[in-house]
NUMILO-721208 format. One record per residue (C-alpha): residue in one letter; y, x, z; residue number from 1. Coordinates in Angstrom, 1 decimal, padded with zeros to 4 digits. Example, Ala and Ser with C-alpha at 12.3 -4.5 7.8 and 13.67 -1.06 7.14 Angstrom:
BEGIN
+------+--------+--------+--------+-----+
! code !     yy !     xx !     zz ! pos !
+------+--------+--------+--------+-----+
!    A ! -004.5 !  012.3 !  007.8 !   1 !
!    S ! -001.1 !  013.7 !  007.1 !   2 !
+------+--------+--------+--------+-----+
This chain:
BEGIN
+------+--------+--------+--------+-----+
! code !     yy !     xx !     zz ! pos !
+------+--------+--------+--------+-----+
!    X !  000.0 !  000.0 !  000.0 !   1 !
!    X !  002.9 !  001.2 ! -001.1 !   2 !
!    X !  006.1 !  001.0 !  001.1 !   3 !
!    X !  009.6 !  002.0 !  000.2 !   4 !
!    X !  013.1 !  002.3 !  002.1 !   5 !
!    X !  016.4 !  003.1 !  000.7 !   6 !
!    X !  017.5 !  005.8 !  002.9 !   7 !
!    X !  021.1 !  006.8 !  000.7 !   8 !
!    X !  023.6 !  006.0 ! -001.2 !   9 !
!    X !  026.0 !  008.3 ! -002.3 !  10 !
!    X !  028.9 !  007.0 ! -003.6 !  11 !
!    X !  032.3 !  008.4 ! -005.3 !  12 !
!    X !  031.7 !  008.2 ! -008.9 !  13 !
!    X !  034.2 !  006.0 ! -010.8 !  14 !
!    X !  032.4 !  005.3 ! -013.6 !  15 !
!    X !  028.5 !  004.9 ! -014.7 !  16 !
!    X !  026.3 !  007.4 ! -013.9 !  17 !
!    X !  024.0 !  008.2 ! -016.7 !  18 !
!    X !  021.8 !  011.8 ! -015.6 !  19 !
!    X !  020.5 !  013.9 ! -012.8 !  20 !
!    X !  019.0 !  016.9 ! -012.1 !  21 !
!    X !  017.7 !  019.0 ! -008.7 !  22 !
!    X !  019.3 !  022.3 ! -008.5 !  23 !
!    X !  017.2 !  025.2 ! -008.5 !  24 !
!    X !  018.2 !  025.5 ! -004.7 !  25 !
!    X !  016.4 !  023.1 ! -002.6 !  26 !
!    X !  018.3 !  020.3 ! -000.9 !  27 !
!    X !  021.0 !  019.9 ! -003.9 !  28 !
!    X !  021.4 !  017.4 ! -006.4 !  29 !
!    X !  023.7 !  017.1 ! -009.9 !  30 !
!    X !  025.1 !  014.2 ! -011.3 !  31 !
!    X !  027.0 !  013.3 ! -014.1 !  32 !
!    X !  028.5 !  010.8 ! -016.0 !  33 !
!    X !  031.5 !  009.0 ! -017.6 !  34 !
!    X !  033.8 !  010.6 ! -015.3 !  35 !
!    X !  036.0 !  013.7 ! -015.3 !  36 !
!    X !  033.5 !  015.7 ! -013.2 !  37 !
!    X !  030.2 !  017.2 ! -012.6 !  38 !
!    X !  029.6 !  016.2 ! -009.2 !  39 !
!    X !  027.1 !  018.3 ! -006.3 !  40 !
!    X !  025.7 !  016.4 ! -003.6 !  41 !
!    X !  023.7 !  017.3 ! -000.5 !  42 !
!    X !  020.3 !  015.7 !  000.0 !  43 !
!    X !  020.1 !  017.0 !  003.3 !  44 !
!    X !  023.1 !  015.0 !  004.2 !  45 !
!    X !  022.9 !  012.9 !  002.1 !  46 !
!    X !  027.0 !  013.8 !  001.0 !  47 !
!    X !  029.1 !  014.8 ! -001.5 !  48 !
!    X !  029.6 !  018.3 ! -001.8 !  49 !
!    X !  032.2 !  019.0 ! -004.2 !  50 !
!    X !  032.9 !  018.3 ! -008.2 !  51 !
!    X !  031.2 !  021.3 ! -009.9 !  52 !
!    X !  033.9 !  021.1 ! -012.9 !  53 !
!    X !  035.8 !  019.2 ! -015.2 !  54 !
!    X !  034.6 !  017.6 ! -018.3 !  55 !
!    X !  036.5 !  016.6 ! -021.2 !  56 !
!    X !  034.0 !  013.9 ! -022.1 !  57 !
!    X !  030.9 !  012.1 ! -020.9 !  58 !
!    X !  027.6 !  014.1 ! -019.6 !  59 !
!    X !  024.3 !  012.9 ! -020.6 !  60 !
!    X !  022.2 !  015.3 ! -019.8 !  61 !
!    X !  022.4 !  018.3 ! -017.3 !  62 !
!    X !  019.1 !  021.0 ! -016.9 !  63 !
!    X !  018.9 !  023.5 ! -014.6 !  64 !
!    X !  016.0 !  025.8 ! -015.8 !  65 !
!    X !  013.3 !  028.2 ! -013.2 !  66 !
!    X !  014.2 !  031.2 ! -012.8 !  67 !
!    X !  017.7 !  031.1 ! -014.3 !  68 !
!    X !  021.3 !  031.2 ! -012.5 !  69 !
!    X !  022.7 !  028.8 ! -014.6 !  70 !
!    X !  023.3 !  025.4 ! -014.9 !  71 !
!    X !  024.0 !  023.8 ! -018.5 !  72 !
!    X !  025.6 !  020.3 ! -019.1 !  73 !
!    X !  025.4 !  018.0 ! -022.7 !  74 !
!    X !  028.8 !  016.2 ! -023.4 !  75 !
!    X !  029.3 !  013.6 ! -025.7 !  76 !
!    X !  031.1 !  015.5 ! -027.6 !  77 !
!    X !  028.5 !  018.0 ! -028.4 !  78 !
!    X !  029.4 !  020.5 ! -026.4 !  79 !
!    X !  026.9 !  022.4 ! -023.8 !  80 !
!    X !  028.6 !  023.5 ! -020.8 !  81 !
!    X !  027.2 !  026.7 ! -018.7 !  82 !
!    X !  028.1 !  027.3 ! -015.4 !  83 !
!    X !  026.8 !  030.4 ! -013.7 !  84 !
!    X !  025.6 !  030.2 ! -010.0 !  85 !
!    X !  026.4 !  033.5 ! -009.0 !  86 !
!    X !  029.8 !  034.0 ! -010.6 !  87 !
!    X !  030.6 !  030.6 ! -009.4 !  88 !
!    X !  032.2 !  030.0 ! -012.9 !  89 !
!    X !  032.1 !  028.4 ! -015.9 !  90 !
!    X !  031.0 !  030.7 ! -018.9 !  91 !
!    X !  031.4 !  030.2 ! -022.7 !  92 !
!    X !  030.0 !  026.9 ! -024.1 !  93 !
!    X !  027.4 !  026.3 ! -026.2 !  94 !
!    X !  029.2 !  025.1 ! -029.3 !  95 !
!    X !  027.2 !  023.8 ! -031.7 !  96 !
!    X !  026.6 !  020.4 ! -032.4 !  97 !
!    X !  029.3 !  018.0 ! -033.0 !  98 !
!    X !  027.6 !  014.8 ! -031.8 !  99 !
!    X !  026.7 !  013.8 ! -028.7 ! 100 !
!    X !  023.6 !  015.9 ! -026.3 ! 101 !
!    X !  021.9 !  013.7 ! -025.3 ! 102 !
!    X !  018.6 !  016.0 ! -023.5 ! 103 !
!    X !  018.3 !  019.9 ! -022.8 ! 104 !
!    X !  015.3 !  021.1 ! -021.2 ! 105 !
!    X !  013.8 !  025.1 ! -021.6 ! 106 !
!    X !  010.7 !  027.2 ! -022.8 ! 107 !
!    X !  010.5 !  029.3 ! -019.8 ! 108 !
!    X !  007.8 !  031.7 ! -020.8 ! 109 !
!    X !  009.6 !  032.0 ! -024.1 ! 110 !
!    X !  013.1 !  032.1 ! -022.2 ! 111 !
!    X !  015.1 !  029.7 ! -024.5 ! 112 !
!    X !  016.6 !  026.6 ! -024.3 ! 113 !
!    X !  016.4 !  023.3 ! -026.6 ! 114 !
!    X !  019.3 !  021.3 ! -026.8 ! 115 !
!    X !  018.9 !  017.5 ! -028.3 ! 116 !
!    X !  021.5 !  015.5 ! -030.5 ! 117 !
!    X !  022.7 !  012.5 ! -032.1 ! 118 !
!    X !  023.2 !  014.8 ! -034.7 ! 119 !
!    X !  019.1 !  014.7 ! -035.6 ! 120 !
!    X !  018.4 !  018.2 ! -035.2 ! 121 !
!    X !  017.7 !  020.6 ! -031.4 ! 122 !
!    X !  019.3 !  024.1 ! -031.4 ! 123 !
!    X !  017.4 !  026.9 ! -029.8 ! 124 !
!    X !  019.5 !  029.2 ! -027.8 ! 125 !
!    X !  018.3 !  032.4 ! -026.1 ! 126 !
!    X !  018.4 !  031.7 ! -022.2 ! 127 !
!    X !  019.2 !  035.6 ! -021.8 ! 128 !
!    X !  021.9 !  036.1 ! -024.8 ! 129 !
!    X !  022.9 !  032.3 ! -025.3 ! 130 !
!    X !  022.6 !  033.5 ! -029.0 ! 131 !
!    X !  021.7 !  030.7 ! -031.0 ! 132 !
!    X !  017.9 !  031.4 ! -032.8 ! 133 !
!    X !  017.2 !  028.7 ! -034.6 ! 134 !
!    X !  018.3 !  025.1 ! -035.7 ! 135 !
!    X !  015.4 !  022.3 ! -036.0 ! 136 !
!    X !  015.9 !  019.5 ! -037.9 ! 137 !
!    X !  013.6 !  016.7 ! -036.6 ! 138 !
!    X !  015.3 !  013.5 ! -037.7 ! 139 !
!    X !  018.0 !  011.9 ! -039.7 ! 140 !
!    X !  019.0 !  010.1 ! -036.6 ! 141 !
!    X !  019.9 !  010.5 ! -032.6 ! 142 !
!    X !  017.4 !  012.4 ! -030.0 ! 143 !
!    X !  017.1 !  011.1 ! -027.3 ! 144 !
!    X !  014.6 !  012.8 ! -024.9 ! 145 !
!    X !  012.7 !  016.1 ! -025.1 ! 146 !
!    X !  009.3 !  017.0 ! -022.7 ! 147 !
!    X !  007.5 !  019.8 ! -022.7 ! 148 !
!    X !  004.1 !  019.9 ! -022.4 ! 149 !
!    X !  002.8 !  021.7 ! -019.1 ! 150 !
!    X !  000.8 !  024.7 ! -020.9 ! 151 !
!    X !  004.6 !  024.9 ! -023.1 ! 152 !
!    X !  002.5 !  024.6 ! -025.9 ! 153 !
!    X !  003.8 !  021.6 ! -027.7 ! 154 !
!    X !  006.8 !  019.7 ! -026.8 ! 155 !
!    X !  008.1 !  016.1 ! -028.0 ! 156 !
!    X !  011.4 !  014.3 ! -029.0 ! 157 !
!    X !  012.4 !  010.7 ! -028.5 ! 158 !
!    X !  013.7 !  009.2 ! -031.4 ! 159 !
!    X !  016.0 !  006.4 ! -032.3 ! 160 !
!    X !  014.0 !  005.3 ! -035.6 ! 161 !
!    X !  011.1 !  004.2 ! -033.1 ! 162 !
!    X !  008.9 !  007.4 ! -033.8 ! 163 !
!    X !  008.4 !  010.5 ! -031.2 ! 164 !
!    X !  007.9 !  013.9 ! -033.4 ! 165 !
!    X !  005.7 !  016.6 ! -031.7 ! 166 !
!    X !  006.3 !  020.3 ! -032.3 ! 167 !
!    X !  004.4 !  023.4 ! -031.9 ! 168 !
!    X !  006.8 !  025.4 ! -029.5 ! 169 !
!    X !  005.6 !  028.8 ! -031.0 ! 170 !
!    X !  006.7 !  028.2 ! -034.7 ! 171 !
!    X !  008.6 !  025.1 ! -033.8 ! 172 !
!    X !  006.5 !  023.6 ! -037.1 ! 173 !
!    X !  006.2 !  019.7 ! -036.9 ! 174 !
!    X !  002.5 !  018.7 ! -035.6 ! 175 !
!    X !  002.1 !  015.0 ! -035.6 ! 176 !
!    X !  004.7 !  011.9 ! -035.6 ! 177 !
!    X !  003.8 !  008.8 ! -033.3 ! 178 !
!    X !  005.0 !  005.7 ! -034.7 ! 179 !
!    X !  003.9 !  002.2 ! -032.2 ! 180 !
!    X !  007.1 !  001.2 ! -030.8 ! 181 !
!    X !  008.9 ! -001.4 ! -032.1 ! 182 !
!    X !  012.4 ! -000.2 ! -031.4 ! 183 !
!    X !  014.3 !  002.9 ! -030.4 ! 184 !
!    X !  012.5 !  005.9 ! -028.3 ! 185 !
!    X !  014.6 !  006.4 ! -025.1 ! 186 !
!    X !  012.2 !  008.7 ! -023.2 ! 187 !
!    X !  009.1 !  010.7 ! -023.4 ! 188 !
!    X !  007.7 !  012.7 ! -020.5 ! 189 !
!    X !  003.8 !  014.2 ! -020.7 ! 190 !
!    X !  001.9 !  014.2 ! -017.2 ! 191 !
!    X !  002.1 !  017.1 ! -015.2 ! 192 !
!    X ! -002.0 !  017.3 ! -015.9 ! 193 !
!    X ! -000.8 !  017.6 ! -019.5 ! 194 !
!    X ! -003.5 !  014.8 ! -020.2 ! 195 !
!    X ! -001.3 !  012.1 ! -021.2 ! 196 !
!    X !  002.4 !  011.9 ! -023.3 ! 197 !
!    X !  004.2 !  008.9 ! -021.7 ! 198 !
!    X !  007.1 !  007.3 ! -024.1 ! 199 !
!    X !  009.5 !  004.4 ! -022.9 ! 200 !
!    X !  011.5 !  002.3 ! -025.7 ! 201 !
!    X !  014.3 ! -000.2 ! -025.9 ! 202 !
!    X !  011.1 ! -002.3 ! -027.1 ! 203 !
!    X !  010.2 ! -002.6 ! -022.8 ! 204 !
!    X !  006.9 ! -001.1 ! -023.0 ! 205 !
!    X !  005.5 !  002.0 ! -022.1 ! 206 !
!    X !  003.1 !  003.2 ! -024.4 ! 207 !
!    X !  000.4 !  006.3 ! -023.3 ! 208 !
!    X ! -001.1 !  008.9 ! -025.6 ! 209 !
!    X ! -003.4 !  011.0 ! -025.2 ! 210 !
!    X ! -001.8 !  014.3 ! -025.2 ! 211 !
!    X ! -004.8 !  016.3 ! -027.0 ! 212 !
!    X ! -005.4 !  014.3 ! -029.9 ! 213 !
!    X ! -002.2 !  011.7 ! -029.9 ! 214 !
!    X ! -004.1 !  008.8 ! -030.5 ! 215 !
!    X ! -002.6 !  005.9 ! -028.4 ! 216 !
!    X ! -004.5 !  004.9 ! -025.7 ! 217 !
!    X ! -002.9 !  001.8 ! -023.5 ! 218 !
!    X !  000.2 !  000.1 ! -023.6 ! 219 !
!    X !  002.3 ! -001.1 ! -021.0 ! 220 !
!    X !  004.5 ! -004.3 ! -020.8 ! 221 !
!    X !  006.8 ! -002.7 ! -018.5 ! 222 !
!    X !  010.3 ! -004.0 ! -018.2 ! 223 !
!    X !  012.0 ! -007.1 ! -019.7 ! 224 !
!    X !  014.5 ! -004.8 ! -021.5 ! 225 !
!    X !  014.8 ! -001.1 ! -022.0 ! 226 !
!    X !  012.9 !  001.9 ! -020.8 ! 227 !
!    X !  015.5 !  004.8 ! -019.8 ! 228 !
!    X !  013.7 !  007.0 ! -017.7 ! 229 !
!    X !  009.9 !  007.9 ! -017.0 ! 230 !
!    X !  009.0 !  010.5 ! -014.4 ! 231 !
!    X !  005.9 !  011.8 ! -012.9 ! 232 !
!    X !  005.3 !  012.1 ! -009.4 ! 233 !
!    X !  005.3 !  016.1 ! -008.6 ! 234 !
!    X !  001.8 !  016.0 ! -007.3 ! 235 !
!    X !  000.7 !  012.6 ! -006.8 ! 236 !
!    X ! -001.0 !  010.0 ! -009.7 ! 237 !
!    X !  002.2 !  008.1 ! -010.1 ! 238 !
!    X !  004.6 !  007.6 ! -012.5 ! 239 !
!    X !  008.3 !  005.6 ! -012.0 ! 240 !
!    X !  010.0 !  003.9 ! -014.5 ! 241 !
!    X !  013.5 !  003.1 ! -015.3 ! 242 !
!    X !  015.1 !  000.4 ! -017.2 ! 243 !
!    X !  018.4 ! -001.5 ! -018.6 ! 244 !
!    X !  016.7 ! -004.9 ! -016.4 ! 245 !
!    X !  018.1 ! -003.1 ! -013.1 ! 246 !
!    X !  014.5 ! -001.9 ! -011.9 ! 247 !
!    X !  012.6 !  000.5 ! -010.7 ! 248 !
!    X !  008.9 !  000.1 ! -011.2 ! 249 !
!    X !  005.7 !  002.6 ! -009.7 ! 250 !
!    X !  002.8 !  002.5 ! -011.6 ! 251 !
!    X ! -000.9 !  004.8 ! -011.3 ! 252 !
!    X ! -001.6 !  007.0 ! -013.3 ! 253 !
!    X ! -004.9 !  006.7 ! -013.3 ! 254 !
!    X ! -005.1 !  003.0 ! -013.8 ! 255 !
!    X ! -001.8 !  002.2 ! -015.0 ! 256 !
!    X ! -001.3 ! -000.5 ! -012.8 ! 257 !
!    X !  002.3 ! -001.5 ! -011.2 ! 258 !
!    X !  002.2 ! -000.7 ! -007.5 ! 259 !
!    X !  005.9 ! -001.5 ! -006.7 ! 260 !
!    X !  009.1 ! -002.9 ! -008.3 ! 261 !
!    X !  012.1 ! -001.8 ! -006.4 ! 262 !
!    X !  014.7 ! -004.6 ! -007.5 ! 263 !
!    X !  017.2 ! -007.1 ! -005.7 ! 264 !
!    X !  014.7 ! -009.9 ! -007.2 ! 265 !
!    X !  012.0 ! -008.3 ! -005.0 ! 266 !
!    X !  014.6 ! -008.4 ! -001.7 ! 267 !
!    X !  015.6 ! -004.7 ! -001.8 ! 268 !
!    X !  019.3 ! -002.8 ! -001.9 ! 269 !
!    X !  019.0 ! -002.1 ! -005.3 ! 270 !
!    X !  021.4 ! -001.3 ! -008.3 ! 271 !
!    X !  023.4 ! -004.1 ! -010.0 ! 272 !
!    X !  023.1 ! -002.7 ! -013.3 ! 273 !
!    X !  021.1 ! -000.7 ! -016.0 ! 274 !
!    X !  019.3 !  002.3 ! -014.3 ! 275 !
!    X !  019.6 !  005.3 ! -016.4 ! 276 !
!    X !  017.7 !  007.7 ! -014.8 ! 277 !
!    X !  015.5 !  008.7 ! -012.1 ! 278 !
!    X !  014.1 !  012.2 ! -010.5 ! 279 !
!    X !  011.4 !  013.3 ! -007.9 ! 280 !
!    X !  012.2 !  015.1 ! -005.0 ! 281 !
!    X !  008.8 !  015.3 ! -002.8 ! 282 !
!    X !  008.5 !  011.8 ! -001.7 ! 283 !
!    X !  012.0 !  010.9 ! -002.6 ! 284 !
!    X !  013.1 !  008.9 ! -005.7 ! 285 !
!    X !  016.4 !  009.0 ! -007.0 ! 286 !
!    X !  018.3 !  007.2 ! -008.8 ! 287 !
!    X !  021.5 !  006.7 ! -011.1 ! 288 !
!    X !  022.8 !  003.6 ! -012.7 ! 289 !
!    X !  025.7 !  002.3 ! -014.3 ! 290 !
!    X !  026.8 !  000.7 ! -011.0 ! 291 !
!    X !  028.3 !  004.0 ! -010.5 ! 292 !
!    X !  025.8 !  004.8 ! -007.4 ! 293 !
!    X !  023.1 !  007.6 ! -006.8 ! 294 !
!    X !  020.4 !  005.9 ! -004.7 ! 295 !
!    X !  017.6 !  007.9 ! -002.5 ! 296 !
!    X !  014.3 !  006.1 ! -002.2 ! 297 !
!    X !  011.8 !  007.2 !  000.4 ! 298 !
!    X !  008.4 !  006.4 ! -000.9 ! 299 !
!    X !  005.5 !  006.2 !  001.6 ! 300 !
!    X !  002.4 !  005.8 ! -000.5 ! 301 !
!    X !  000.1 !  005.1 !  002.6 ! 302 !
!    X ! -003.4 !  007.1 !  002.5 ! 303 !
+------+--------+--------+--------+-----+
């Protein structure tokens, strides 16, 4: 039986929130949105810390890779912004694209770092250099998500025409394209088992893959309107979702049941609006919304 308890809410942001990400220090937390900031917050307070830096224009995505002093954050306007931990400054930008970023995650054993766009194509930059190596075109249209596989061996892109495109992440050559939603890809995340690929559309289902051969294996009526987010639980067999219908739902993994929808229908503190995203953090979910609030979620999952 799962129980959960709202144990935060962290408030200050003016405007939707529409990413997160855990620093690579324990105990901190990013957020960003349409505001004029990137905002730090404690989680061992629970309390703001202090606005990172200004932003000229929305952030939708914000990745703070292992190993790596830096912190990089996708603006609408295509810019990637760096900011460098032990400087305590903002470096160059990544200026590339000219559409929005909409995801940036990194290849850690190949040290580089793959930056999504409206734009249809992910630049690969050089975590060490920020040089940019290569451009990939992967669609004529917006990318929404990127996940890469556990063994970085393969990675996958959300896209807006319905399909997710995976890529071999030594050649970066195209490997397979997975067409079964019915409307634009918002997010893709594999398991941390790298068993399963998990993809969430505007369509409200949640469709699994198996991650070896790509063939579809269930699909799940998940939300009444669109999947943003889908994370896996560190090191337990759940996954949350995400969606525009104000909810949070936790499903198994290994059965792909629901186990618990976190909404005000269901009597809980919830958000008001669309949730946009959501991140682990041990037992902790968080998550961001276009209510403008960060919300902590302490999940007991019982024995």
């Amino acid at each position: 039986m799962i129980t959960v308890q709202k144990t935060a809410e962290l408030t200050g942001h003016g405007n939707p929130v529409f990413t997160l990400e855990l620093s690579q220090k324990p105990g901190i937390l990013f957020t960003g949105g349409n505001d004029k900031g990137l905002v730090e917050w404690s989680l061992k307070t629970n309390s703001f810390i202090k606005v990172m830096f200004p932003v000229s224009s929305s952030v939708y995505a914000i990745h703070c890779p292992a190993g790596f002093p830096y912190l990089f954050a996708g603006l609408r306007n295509g810019d990637v912004l760096v900011f460098d931990f032990i400087k305590q400054q903002l470096l160059s930008p990544l200026k590339h694209h000219l559409k929005p970023v909409f995801d940036i995650k990194s290849v850690n054993h190949k040290q580089e770092l793959l930056v999504a766009s409206e734009d249809g194509t992910v630049s690969v930059w050089s975590l060490k250099t920020f040089e940019l190596l290569h451009t990939i075109k992967v669609s004529n249209d917006t990318i929404r998500n990127i996940s890469v596989s556990p063994d970085e061996k393969q990675v996958a892109f959300a896209l807006r025409n319905n399909e997710i495109q995976i890529y071999d992440l030594n050649d970066y050559s195209q490997i397979k394209t997975l067409n079964g939603h019915t409307l634009p890809v918002f997010c893709v995340q594999y398991s941390p088992s790298g068993e399963y690929l998990l993809s969430g559309s505007r369509d409200a289902q949640v469709k699994i893959w198996d991650a070896k051969s790509y063939e579809l294996i269930h699909n799940i009526p998940a939300h009444l309107f669109a999947v943003n987010s889908i994370v896996f639980h560190p090191t337990l067999p759940y996954f949350a979702t995400g969606s525009m219908d104000k909810s949070i739902k936790i499903w198994g993994i290994d059965d792909f049941k629901l186990y618990k929808i976190i909404s005000r229908e269901k009597g809980l503190p919830a958000h008001q609006l669309s949730v946009n995203k959501l991140v682990w953090n041990g037992n902790q979910l968080i998550s961001v919304s276009d209510d403008k609030n960060v919300m902590i979620w302490d999940i007991d999952f019982g024995d």
